[in-house]
Backbone as CSV, one residue per row, in Angstrom:
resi,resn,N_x,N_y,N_z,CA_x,CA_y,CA_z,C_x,C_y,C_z
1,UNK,-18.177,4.092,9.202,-17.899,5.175,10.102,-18.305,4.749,11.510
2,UNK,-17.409,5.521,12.238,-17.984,4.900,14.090,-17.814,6.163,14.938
3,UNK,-18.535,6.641,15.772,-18.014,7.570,16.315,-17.141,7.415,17.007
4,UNK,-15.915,8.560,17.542,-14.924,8.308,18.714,-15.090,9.595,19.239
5,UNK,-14.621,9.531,21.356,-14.960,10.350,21.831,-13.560,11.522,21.236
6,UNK,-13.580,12.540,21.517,-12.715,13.690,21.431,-11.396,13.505,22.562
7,UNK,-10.128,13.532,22.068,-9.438,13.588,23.208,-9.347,14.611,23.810
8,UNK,-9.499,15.931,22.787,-9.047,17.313,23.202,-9.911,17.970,24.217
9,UNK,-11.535,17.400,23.916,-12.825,18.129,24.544,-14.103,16.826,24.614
10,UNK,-13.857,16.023,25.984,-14.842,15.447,26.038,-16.655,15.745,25.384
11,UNK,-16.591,16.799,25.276,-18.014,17.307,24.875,-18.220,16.691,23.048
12,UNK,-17.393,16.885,22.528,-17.217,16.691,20.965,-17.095,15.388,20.830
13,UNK,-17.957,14.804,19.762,-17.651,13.414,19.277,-16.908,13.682,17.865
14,UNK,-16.053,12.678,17.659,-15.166,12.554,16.117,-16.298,11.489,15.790
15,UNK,-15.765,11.629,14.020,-16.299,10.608,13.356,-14.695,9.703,12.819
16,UNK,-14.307,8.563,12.666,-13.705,7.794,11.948,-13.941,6.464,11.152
17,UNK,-12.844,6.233,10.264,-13.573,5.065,8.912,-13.090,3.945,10.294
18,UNK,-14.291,3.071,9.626,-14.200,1.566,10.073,-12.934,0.605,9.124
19,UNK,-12.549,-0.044,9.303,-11.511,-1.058,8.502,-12.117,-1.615,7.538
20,UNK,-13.813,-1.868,7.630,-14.460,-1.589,6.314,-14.459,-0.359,5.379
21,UNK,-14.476,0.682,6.128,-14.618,1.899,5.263,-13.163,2.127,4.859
22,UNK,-12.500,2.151,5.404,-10.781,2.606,4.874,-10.639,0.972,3.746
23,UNK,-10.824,-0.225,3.196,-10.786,-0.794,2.476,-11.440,0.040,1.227
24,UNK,-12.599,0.226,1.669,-13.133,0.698,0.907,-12.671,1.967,0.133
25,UNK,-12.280,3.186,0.856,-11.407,4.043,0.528,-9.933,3.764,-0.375
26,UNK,-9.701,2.644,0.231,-8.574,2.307,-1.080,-8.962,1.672,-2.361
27,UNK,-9.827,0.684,-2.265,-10.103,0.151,-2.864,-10.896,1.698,-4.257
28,UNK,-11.632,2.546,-3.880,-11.518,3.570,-4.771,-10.570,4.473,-5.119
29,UNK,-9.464,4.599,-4.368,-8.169,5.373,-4.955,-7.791,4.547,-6.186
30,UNK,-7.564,3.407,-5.675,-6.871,2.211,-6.815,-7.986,2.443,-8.086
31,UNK,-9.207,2.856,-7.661,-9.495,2.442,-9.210,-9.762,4.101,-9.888
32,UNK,-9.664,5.089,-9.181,-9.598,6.491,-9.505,-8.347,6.323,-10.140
33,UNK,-7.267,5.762,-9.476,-5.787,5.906,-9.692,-5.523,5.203,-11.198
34,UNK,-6.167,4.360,-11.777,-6.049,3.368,-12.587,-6.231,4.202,-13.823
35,UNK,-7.847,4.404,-13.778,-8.793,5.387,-14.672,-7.555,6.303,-15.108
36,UNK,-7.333,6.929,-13.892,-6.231,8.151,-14.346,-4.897,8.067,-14.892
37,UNK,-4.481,7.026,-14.565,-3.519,6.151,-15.708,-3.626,5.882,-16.686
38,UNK,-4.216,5.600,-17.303,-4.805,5.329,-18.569,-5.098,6.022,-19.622
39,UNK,-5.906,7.172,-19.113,-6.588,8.190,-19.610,-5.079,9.626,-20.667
40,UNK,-3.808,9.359,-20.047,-3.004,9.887,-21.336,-2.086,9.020,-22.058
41,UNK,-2.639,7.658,-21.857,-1.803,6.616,-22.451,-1.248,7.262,-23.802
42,UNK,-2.259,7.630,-24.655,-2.257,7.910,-26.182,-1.594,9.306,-26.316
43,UNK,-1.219,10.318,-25.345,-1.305,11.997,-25.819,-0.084,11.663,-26.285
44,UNK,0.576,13.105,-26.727,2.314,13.162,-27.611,2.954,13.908,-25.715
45,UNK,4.226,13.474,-26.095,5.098,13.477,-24.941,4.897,14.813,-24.996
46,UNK,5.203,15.581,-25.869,5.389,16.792,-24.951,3.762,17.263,-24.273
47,UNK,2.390,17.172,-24.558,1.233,17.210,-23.867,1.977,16.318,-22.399
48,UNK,2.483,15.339,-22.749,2.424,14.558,-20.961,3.286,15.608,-20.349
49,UNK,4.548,16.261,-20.929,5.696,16.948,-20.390,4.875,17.997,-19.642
50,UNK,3.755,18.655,-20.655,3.244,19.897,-19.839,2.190,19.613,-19.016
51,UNK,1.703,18.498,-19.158,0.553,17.968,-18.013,1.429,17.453,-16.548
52,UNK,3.140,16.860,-16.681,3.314,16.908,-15.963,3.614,17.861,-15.058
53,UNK,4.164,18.953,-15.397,4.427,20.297,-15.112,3.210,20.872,-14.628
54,UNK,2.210,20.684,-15.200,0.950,21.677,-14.669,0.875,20.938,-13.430
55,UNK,0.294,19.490,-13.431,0.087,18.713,-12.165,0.904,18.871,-10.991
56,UNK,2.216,19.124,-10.967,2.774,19.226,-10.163,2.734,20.750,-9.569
57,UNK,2.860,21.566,-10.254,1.756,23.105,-9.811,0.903,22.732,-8.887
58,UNK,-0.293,21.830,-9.763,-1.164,22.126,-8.867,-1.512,21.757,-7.462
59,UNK,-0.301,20.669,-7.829,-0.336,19.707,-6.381,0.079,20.420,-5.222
60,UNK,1.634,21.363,-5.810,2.078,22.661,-4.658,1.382,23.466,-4.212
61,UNK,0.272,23.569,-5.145,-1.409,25.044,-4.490,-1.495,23.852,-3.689
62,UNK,-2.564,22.869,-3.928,-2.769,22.139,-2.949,-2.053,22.126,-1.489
63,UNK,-0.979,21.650,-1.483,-0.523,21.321,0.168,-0.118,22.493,0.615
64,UNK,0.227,23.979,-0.094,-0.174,25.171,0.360,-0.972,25.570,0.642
65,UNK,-2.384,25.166,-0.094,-3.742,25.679,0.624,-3.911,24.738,2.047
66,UNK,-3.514,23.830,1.711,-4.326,23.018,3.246,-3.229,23.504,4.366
67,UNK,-2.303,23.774,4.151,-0.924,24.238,5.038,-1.542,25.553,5.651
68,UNK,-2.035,26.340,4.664,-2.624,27.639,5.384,-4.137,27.695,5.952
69,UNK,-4.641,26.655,5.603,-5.928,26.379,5.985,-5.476,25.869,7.491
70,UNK,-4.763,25.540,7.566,-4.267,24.412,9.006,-4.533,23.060,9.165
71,UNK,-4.664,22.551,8.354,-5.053,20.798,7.534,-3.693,19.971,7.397
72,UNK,-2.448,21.139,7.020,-1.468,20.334,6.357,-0.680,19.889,7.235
């Protein structure tokens, strides 16, 4: 992390990842992402059919909540 000044309001400092830290940040998606691959290797299709269905639900709350939060 490094600080950066604010463009909007000199008074405010931001925080942002270093090119170490954003490696790093991927480097744990990839292995969150992996884990989570894996993990319904074995279920029966129709469990994946409705896990896919739920997931994708939940993903639409998601970028609706941050959309109304003002994030999105």
């Amino acid at each position: 992390m490094r600080r950066v000044a604010s463009q909007s309001d000199a008074r405010r400092t931001g925080l942002e990842l270093t090119e170490l830290g954003q490696r790093h940040g991927a480097a744990i998606r990839a292995y969150k992402w992996g884990i989570f691959a894996e993990a319904p290797g074995d279920w029966p299709e129709d469990d994946l059919v409705t896990f896919a269905r739920l997931f994708q639900r939940f993903s639409g709350w998601m970028t609706e909540a941050k959309a109304k939060a003002g994030k999105g």
